[in-house]
C-alpha positions as CSV (number, residue, x, y, z in Angstrom):
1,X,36.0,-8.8,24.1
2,X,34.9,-7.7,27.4
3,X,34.5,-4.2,26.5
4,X,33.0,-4.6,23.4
5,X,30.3,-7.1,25.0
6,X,29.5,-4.5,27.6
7,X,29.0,-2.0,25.0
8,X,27.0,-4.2,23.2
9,X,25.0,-5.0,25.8
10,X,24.9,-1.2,26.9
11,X,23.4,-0.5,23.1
12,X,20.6,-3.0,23.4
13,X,19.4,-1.7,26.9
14,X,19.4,1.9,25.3
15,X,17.4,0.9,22.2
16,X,14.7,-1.0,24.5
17,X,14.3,1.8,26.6
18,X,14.1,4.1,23.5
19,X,11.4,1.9,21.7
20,X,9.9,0.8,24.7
21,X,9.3,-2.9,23.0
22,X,12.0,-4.7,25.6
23,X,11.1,-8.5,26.2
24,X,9.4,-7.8,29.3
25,X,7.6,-4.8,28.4
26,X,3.9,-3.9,28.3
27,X,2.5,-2.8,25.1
28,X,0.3,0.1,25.7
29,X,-2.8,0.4,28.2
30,X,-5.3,1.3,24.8
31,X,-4.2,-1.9,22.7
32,X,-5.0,-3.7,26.1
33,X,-7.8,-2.4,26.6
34,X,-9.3,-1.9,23.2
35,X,-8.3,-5.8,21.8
36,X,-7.5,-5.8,18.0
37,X,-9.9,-2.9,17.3
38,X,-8.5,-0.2,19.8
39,X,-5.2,-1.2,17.8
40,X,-6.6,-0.3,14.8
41,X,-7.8,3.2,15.8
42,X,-4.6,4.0,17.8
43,X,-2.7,2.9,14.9
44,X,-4.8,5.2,12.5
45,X,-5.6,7.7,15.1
46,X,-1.6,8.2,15.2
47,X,-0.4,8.4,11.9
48,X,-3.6,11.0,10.8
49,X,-2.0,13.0,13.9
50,X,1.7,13.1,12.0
51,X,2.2,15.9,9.6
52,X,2.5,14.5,5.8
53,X,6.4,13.8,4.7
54,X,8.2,16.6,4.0
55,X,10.9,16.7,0.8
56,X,14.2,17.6,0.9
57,X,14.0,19.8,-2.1
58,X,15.0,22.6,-0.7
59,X,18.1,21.4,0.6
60,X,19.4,20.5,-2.9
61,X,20.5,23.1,-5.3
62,X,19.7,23.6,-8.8
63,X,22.7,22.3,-10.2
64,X,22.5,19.5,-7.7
65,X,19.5,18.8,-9.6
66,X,20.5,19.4,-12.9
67,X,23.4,17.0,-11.8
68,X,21.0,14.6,-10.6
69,X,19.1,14.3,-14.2
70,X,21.9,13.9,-15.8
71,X,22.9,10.7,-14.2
72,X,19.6,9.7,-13.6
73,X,18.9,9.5,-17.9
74,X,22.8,8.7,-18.3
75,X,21.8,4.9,-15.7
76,X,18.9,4.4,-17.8
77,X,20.0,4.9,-21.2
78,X,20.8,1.7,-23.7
79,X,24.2,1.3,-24.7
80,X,24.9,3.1,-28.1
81,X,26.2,0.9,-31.2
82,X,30.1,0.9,-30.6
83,X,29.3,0.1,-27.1
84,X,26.9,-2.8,-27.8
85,X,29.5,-4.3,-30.4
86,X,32.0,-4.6,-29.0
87,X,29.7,-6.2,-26.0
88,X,28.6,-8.3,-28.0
89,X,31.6,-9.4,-29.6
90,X,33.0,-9.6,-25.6
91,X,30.7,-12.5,-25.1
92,X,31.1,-14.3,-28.4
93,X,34.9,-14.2,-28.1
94,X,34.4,-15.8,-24.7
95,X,31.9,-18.4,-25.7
96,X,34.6,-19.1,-28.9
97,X,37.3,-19.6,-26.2
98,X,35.4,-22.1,-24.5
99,X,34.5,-24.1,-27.6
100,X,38.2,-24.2,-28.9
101,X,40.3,-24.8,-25.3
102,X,38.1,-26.3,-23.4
103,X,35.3,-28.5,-24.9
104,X,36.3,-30.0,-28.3
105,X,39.8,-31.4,-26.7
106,X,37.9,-33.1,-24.3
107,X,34.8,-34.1,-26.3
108,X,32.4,-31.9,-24.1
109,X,29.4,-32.1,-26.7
110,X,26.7,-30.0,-24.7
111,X,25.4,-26.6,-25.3
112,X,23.8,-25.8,-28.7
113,X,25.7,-25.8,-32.2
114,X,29.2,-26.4,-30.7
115,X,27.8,-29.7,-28.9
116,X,26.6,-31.2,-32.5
117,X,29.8,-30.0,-34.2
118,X,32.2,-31.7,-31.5
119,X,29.8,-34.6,-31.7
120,X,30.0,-34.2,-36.3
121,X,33.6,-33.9,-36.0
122,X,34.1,-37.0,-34.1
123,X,32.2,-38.7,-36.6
124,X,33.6,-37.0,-39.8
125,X,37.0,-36.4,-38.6
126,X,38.3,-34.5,-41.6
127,X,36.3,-31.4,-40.7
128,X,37.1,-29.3,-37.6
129,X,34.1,-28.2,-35.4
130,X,34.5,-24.7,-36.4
131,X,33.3,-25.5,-40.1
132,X,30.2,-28.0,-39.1
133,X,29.6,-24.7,-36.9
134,X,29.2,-22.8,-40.3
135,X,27.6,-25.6,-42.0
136,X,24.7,-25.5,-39.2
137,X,24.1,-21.8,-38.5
138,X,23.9,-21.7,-42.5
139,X,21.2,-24.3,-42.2
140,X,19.4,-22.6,-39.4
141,X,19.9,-18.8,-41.2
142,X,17.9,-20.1,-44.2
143,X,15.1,-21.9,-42.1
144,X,15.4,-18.7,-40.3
145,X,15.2,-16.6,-43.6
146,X,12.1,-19.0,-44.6
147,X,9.5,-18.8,-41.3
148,X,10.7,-15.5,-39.8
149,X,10.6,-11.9,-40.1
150,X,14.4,-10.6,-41.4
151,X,14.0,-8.1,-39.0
152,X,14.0,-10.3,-36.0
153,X,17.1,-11.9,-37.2
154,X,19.5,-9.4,-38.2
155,X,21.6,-9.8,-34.6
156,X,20.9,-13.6,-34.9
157,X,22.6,-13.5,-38.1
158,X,25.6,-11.5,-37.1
159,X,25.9,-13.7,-33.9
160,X,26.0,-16.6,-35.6
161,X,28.2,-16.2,-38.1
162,X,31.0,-14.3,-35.4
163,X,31.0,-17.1,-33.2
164,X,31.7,-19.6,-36.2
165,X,34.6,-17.0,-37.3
166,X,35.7,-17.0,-33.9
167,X,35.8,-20.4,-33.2
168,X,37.2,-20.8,-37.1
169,X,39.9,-18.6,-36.2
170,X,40.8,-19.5,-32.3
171,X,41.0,-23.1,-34.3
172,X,44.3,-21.5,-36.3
173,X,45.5,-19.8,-33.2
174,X,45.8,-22.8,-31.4
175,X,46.0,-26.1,-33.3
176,X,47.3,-28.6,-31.0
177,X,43.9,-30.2,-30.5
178,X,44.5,-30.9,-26.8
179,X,43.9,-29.9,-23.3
180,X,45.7,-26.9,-21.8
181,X,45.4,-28.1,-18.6
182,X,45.0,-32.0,-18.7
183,X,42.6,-31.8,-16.0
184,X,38.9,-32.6,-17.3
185,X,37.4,-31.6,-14.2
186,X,39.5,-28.4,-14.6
187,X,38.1,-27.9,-18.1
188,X,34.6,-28.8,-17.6
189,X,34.6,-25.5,-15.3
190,X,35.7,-23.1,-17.6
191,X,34.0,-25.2,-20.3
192,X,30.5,-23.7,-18.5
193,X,31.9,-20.3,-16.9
194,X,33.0,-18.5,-20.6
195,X,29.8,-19.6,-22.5
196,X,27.9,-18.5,-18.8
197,X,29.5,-15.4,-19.0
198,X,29.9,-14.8,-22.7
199,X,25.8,-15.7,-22.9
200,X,25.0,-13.5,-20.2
201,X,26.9,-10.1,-21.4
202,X,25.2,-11.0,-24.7
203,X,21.7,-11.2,-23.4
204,X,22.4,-8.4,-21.1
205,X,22.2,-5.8,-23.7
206,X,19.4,-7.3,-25.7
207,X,20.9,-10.2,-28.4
208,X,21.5,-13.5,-28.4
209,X,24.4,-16.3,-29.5
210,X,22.3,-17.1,-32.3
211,X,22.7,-20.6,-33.7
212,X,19.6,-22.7,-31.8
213,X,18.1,-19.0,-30.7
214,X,16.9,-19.4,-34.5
215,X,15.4,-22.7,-33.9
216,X,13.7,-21.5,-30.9
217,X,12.2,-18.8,-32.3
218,X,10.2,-21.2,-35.2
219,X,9.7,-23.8,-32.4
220,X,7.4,-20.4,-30.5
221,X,6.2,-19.0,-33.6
222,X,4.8,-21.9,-35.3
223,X,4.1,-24.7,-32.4
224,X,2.7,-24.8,-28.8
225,X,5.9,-26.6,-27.6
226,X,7.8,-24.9,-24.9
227,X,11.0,-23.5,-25.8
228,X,12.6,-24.3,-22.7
229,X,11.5,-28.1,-22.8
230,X,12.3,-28.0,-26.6
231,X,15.8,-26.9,-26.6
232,X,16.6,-29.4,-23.4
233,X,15.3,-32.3,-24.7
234,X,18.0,-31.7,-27.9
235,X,20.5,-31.2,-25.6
236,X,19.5,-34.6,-23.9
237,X,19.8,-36.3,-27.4
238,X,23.3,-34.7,-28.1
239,X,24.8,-35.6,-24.4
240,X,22.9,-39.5,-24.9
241,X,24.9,-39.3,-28.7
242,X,28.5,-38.6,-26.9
243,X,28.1,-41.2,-24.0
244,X,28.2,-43.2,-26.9
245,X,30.4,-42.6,-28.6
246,X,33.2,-40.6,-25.8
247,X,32.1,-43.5,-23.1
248,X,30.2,-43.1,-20.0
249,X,32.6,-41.4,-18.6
250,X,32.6,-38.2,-20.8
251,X,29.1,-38.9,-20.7
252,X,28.6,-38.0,-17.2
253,X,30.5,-34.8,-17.6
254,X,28.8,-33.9,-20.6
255,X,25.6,-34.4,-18.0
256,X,27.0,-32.4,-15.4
257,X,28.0,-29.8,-18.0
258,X,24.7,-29.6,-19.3
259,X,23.1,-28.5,-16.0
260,X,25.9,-26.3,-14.4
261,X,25.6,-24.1,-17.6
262,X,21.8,-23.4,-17.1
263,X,22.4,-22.6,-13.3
264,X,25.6,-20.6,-14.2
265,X,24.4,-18.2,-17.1
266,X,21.4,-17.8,-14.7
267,X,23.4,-16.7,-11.8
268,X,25.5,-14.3,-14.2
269,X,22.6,-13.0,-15.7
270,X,21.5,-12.4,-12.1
271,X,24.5,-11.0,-11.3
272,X,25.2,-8.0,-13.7
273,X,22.1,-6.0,-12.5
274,X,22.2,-7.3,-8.8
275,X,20.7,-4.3,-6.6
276,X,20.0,-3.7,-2.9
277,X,16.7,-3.0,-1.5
278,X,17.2,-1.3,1.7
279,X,14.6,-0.4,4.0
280,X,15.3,2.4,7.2
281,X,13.5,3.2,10.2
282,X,15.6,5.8,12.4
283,X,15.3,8.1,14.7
284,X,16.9,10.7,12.4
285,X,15.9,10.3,8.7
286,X,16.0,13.8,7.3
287,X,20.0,13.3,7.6
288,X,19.7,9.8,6.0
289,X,17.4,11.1,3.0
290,X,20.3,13.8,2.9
291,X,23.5,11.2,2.7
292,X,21.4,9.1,-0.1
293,X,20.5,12.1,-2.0
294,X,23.6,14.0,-1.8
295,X,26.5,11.3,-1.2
296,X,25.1,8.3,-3.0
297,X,23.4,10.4,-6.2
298,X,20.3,8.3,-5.6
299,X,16.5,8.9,-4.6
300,X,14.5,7.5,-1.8
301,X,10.4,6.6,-1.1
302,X,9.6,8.3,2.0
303,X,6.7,6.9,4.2
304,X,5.1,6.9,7.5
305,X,4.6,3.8,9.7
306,X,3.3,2.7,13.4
307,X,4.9,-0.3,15.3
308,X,1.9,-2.7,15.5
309,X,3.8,-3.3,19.1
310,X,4.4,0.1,20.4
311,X,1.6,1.8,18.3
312,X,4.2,4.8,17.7
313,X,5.0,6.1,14.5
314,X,8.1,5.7,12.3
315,X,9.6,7.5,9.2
316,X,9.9,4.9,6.7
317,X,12.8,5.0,4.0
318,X,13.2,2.6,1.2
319,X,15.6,3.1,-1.6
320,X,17.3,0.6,-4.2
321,X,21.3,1.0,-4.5
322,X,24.1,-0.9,-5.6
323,X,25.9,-3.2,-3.7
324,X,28.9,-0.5,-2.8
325,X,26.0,2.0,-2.1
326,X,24.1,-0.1,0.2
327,X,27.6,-0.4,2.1
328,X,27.9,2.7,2.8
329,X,24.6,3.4,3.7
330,X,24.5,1.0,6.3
331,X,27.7,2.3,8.0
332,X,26.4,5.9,8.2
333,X,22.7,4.4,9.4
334,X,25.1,2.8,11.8
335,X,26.8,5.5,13.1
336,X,24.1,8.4,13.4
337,X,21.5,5.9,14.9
338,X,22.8,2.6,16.6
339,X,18.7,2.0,17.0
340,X,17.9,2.1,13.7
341,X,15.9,-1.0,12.1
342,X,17.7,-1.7,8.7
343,X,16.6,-4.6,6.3
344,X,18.6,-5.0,3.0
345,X,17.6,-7.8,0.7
346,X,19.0,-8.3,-3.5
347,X,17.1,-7.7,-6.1
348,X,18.1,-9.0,-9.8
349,X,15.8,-6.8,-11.6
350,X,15.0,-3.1,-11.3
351,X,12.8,-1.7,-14.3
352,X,12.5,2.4,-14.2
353,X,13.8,5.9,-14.6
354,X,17.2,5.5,-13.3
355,X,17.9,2.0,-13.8
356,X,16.8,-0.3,-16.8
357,X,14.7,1.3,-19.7
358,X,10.9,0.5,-19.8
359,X,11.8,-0.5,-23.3
């Protein structure tokens, strides 16, 4: 510990003395001088004196290149129709799961059409929740059918009518009616992680669940009510419905349910396209644009900057990575230049050649 607090400490004193902006150091004598102004003029005074960035084109071959397009359009391509399928049919599967194990043994009547059919089936019990899932997503196709264009439904139709089948057919799979763990705490989790999940794979690569999708989509074409506020306030009147009928104890679940599942499909939604934002100033950036170009596959923005301290200049690099990436960026940072001034923050959403399509 002793060593490693000396070098430490040995690390600091050498990156003070190489910036020049220790603690007890003076700026300099023309921002003194000058006030606010003279900063200004150093400031611009320096960076017109600094040649113009330079690329590292010719350090890359042309089959580096060619390599580099390739992955470049291959990142920011949509998924073709196998792959967006069987997506798709991922995050129903999930959400069917969750219906079946988790929320109709334990009366969990939140979230959409599975929340009225657990709540239907208690009241007609000689109809599983599967089949008042059919009976409503039939009911909300032909409204559907009536105030929208077909061709905004076609994947709302599909949707729906999988996740009944799914649920229909998970219902024949397992029959016992009752809790696989016999925990409802336990439950309630993966009650809101599958749907989470399931929903957020779904709306990932550009569909929906279906089911009250439909109903929002009238509710924005044809009225001024938010969406949002629309679709909670049903949810409200389903949850109010089963602390009636479950008690208040399922009732306070069914609450707790309610709101974990909007934070959760957030978070996963988040989560699927999380990137890192990292921002460099070294001493050394021509081998750092290298090691992102070369070793990471990606690209970097390259621009100058002057300490509003120090007044001296800086080669700026910011470049957006994953999460591995920005790992292993830092490390080499680390090791080339123990000076350097590295700021990595997340980013949920990147739009652009590389990344997500425009479209």
């Amino acid at each position: 510990m002793a060593n490693e607090s000396a070098e430490s400490s040995d690390e600091s004193q050498s990156c003070a003395a190489r910036e020049g902006d220790s603690d007890g150091g003076e700026p300099p004598a023309e921002l003194m001088s000058s006030g606010s102004e003279g900063a200004d003029r150093v400031g611009f005074a320096t960076l017109e004196a600094v040649p113009p960035v330079e690329p590292i084109r010719h350090l890359i071959t042309p089959e580096a290149v060619a390599h580099g397009e390739q992955v470049c359009m291959k990142r920011g391509s949509r998924p073709h129709l196998i792959q967006f399928l069987v997506m798709l049919n991922l995050g129903l599967v999930l959400t069917a799961l969750a219906v079946v194990l988790f929320k109709t043994p334990n009366n969990f009547a939140f979230g959409g059409t599975s929340g009225v059919s657990v709540v239907l089936a208690t009241l007609m019990p000689k109809l599983p929740v599967g089949a008042f899932m059919w009976i409503l997503n039939i009911v909300l196709v032909g409204l559907g059918y009536i105030f929208l264009d077909r061709r905004q439904l076609v994947w709302s139709v599909f949707a729906s009518f999988a996740l009944s089948a799914y649920v229909s057919l998970f219902e024949w799979i397992f029959p016992y009616g009752r809790s696989l763990t016999g925990d409802m705490w336990l439950d309630l989790c993966f009650a809101v992680m599958l749907p989470a999940i399931g929903s957020a794979i779904v709306f990932d690569i550009g569909a929906s669940t279906g089911g009250t999708d439909i109903l929002a989509m009238i509710l924005k074409r044809y009225t001024s009510l938010e969406i949002g506020r629309a679709l909670m306030l049903v949810d409200v009147g389903i949850v109010c419905i089963a602390a009636l009928l479950y008690g208040p104890r399922v009732g306070l679940y069914c609450v707790l349910g309610l709101f974990a599942k909007t934070l959760v499909v957030d978070k996963s939604i988040e989560s699927i396209h999380l990137r890192k934002v990292c921002t460099i100033i070294c001493r050394r950036p021509l081998e750092v644009e290298t090691f992102i170009v070369k070793r990471l596959e990606r690209t970097a923005t390259i621009s100058r900057g002057y300490g509003a301290f120090s007044g001296s200049c800086e080669t700026v690099i910011m470049s957006v990575l994953t999460c591995r990436q920005a790992a292993k960026l830092r490390r080499f940072v680390r090791e080339i230049d123990p000076c350097a001034f590295i700021t990595i923050v997340d980013s949920s959403e990147i739009v652009g050649r590389g990344f997500r399509d425009m479209g």
